[in-house]
C-alpha positions, 0 to 999 in steps of 0.5 A, spaced: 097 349 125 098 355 129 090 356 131 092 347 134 098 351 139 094 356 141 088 352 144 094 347 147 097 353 151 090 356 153 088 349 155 093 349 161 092 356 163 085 355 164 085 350 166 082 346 162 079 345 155 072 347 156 074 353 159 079 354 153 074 354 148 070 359 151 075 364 151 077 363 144 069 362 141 070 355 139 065 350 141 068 344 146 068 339 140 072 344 135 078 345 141 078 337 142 079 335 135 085 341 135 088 338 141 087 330 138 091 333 131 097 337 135 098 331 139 098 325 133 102 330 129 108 330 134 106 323 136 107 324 143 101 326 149 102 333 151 097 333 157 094 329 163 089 330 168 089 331 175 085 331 181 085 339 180 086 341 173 090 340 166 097 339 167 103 338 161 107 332 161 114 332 161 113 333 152 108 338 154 112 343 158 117 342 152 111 344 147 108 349 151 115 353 152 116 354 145 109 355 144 108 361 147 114 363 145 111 363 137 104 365 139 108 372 142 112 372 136 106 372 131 103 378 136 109 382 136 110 380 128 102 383 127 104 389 131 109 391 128 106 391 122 099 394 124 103 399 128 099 397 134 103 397 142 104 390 143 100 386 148 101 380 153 097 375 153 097 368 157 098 366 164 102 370 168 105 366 174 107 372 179 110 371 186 110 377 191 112 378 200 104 378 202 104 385 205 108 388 200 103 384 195 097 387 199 099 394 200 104 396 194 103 391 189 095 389 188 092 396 189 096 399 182 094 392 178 088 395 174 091 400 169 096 394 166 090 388 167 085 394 163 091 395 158 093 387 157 085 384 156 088 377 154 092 376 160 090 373 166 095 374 172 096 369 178 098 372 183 100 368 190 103 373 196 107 369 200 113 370 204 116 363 204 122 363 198 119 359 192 124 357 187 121 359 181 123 353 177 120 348 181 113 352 182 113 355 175 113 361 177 115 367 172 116 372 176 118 374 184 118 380 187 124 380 192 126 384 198 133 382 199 141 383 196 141 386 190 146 383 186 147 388 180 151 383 175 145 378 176 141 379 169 135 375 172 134 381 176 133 388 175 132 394 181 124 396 182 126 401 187 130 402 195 128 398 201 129 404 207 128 401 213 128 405 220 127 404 227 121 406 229 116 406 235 109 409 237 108 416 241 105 412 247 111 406 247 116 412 247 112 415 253 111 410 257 119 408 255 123 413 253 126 413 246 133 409 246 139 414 245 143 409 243 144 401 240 145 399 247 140 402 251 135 399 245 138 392 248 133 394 254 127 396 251 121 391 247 123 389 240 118 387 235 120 382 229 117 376 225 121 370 224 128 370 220 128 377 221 130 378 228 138 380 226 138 389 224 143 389 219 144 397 220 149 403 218 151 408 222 156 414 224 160 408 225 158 404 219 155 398 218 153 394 225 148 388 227 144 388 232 140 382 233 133 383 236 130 379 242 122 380 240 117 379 245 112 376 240 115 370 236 111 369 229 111 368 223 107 373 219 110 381 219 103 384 219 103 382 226 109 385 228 107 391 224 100 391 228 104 390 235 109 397 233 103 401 231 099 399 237 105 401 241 108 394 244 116 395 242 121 397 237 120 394 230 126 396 224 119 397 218 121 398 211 118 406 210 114 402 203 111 399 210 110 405 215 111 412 210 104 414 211 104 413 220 111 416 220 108 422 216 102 423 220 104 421 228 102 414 228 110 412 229 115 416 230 122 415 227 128 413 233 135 412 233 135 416 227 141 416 226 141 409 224 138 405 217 136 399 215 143 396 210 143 400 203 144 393 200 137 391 200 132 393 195 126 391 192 127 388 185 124 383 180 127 376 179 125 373 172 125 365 170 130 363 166 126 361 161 121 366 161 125 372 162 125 374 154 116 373 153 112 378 152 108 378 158 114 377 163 118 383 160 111 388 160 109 386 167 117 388 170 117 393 166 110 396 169 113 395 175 120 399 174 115 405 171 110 405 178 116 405 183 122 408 179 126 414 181 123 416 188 117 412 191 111 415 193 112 412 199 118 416 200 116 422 197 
């Protein structure tokens, strides 16, 4: 019975039945008559066919869900018994902001993926905001408001973010010696981020930026400021090594980004409790807890 769930769950992570079968060494025919059992005990169809690839029906969700959930449970049992490290396993469903994705997060993935060998990551960088419920996603990694009563969320580490600016932009401008002469020089911001929320001498303060590129994508901005074409407020995971070595030069520093934003994980309700969702969070915390490489 367990082995008619475990070819039902991994049909829909892969994708289809055929790639499930390879993937638990059983031939096409064997994985068929698996799924023909599970779905005439249950008296209901589980999956249908798309112009894609497998999808559950609206009982398959159900049954995948709960399948999951036993499949780990049998793992989690086997490995407290066998005294083994608990492994995830499955199709991790993980969001990420796409620079912070490229830069932060893909580089540092080998050592969990090489750990959990019966797991497979979906990793899709986007900075548009995705509900995780309607996309089926287990996992966002945010930049935003921390809300520290949320259980969905937990802290991976600091957002410090400063006004900078290249050396060639400073000399060619001068470098603003306070918010109001920074309203007459360049400023550079991605769509929806045009609006500097920042602490200063005086407290909190907003400063909205008139960027002289209009796009959409924070890479450009990022590409622009470095090649001295304004002021960008740039988050130092984002800029820590050119602020280190001289290509960027911290201004008006005495002004920050606001000390409420932060980068944390942000779990699906219904995945929040799985092994794989928990192991992968906790991977997380340990790459980028206490001080940051990028901050150090």
């Amino acid at each position: 019975m367990l082995a008619e769930y475990e070819i039902f769950v991994r049909a829909l992570e892969e994708g289809s039945l055929s790639a499930a079968a390879r993937r638990l060494d059983l031939s096409p025919a064997v994985a068929s008559r698996r799924l023909a059992r599970l779905e005439d005990r249950l008296g209901v169809r589980l999956i249908e066919r798309t112009s894609r690839r497998l999808a559950p029906t609206e009982a398959g969700r159900l049954v995948y869900e709960r399948a999951v959930q036993l499949l780990d449970g049998v793992e989690e049992l086997e490995a407290s018994v066998s005294r083994r490290t608990t492994q995830a396993r499955g199709l991790l469903r993980v969001t990420a902001p796409t620079s912070f994705g490229r830069r932060r997060l893909a580089p540092y993935l080998r050592p969990f993926l090489e750990a959990h060998p019966r797991l497979t990551l979906e990793l899709n960088l986007t900075d548009a905001f995705v509900d995780l419920m309607a996309e089926d996603v287990d996992v966002a990694v945010r930049i935003g408001t921390w809300d520290e009563a949320n259980p969905a969320m937990r802290r991976l580490a600091p957002n410090r973010r400063v006004l900078c600016a290249s050396p060639d932009y400073i000399a060619r401008h001068g470098a603003p010696l306070s918010l109001d002469a920074l309203r007459d020089h360049a400023h550079l911001a991605a769509e929806n981020q045009s609006l500097w929320r920042l602490e200063g001498p005086d407290g909190a303060v907003s400063f909205r930026a008139r960027s002289r590129v209009r796009t959409n994508s924070s890479e450009v901005a990022r590409e622009l400021v470095l090649a001295g074409a304004g002021i960008a407020l740039r988050s130092t995971w984002d800029v820590g090594e050119e602020l280190k070595d001289g290509r960027l030069q911290q201004v008006l520093p005495a002004y920050s980004g606001a000390s409420d934003i932060a980068i944390f994980a942000l779990s699906a309700d219904r995945a929040r409790a799985e092994t794989r969702v928990r192991t992968f969070v906790d991977f997380l915390a340990s790459l980028y807890g206490g001080v940051p490489e990028w901050d150090r």
